[in-house]
C-alpha positions as CSV (number, residue, x, y, z in Angstrom):
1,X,-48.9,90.4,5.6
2,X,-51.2,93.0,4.0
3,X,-49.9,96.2,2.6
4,X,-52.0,99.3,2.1
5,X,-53.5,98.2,-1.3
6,X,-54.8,95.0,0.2
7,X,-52.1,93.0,-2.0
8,X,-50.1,90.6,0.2
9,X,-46.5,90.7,-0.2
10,X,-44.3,88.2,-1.9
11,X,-41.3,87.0,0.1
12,X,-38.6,87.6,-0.9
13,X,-36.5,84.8,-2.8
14,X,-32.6,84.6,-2.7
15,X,-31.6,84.5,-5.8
16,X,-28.1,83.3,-7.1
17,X,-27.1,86.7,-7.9
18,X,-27.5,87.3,-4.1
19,X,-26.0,84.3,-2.9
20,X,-22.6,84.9,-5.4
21,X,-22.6,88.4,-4.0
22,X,-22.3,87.3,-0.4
23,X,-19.9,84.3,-2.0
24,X,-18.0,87.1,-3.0
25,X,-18.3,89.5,-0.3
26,X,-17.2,86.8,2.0
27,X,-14.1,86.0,0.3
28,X,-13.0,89.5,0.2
29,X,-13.7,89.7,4.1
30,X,-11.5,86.9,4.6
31,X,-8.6,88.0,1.8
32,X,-8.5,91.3,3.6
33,X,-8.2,89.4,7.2
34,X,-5.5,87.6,5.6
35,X,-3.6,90.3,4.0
36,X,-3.9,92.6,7.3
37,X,-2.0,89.6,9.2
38,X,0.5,88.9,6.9
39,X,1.2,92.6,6.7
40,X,1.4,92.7,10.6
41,X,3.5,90.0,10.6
42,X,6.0,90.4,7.8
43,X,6.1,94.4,8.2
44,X,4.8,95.7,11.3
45,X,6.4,93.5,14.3
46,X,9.9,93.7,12.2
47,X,9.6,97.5,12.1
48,X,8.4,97.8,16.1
49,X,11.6,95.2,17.0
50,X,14.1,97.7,14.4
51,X,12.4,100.5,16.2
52,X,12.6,99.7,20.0
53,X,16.3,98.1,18.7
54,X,17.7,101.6,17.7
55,X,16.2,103.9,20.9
56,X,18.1,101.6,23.0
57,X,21.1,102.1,21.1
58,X,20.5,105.6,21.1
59,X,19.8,105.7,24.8
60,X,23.3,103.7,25.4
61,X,25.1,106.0,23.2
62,X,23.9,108.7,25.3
63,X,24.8,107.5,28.6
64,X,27.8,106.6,27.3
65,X,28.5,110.2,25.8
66,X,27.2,111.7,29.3
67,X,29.8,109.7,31.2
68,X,32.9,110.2,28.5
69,X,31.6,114.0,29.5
70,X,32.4,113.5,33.3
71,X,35.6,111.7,32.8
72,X,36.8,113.8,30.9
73,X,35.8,116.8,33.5
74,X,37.8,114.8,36.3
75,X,40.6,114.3,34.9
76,X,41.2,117.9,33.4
77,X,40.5,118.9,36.9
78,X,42.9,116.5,37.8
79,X,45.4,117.6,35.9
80,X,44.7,121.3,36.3
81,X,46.2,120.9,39.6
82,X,48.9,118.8,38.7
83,X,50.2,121.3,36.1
84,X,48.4,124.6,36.6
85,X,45.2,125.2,34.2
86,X,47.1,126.4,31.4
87,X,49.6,123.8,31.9
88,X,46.0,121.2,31.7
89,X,44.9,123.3,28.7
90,X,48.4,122.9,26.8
91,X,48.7,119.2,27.0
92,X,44.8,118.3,26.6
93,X,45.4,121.0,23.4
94,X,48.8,119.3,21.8
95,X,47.1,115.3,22.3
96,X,44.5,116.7,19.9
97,X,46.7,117.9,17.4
98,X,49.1,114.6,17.5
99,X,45.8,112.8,17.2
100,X,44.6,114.5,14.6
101,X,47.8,114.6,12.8
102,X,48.0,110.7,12.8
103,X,44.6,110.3,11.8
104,X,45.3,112.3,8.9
105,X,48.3,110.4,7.9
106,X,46.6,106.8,8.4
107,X,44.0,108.3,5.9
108,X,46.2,109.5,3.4
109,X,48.4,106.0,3.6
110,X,44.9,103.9,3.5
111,X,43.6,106.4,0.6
112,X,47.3,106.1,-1.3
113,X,46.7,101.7,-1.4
């Protein structure tokens, strides 16, 4: 091959600088291919399972929640006719209070152990 001047050009030699920099080069390629599938591995597919895990839970809790909701509409309608709404909102009103009472005293006799 001729260049401008006339000089021919001398090809060009590999040296062992080169080849340990593509040595080198190569290895970090490879450590890096490594590292990203362990990562995936390890990390990511644990994370995706915990993920898709607690939307499903969360999506059971509420459909549960929704249909607690509509039981608990039936049978205050229920018993809105069996003892007049006020009569429905009295007793619905004093089973929260007893329940709330007990809870209160099973706390303060766990808390007193």
């Amino acid at each position: 091959m001729a260049e401008q001047g006339g000089a021919a050009k001398v090809p060009e030699q590999r040296t062992v600088i080169d080849a340990v920099a593509d040595l080198l080069q190569t290895v970090v390629d490879w450590l890096r291919q490594e590292a990203e599938a362990l990562v995936r591995q390890k990390i990511v597919l644990p994370l995706q399972k915990l993920g898709f895990t607690i939307v499903s839970a969360a999506a059971a809790a509420t459909l549960l929640v929704f249909g607690v909701c509509f039981i608990a509409v039936g049978l205050l309608l229920l018993l809105a006719e069996w003892l007049t709404w006020p009569g429905a909102l009295l007793a619905i009103g004093a089973v929260l209070v007893l329940g709330s009472a007990v809870f209160v005293v099973l706390k303060v006799k766990n808390m007193q152990r």
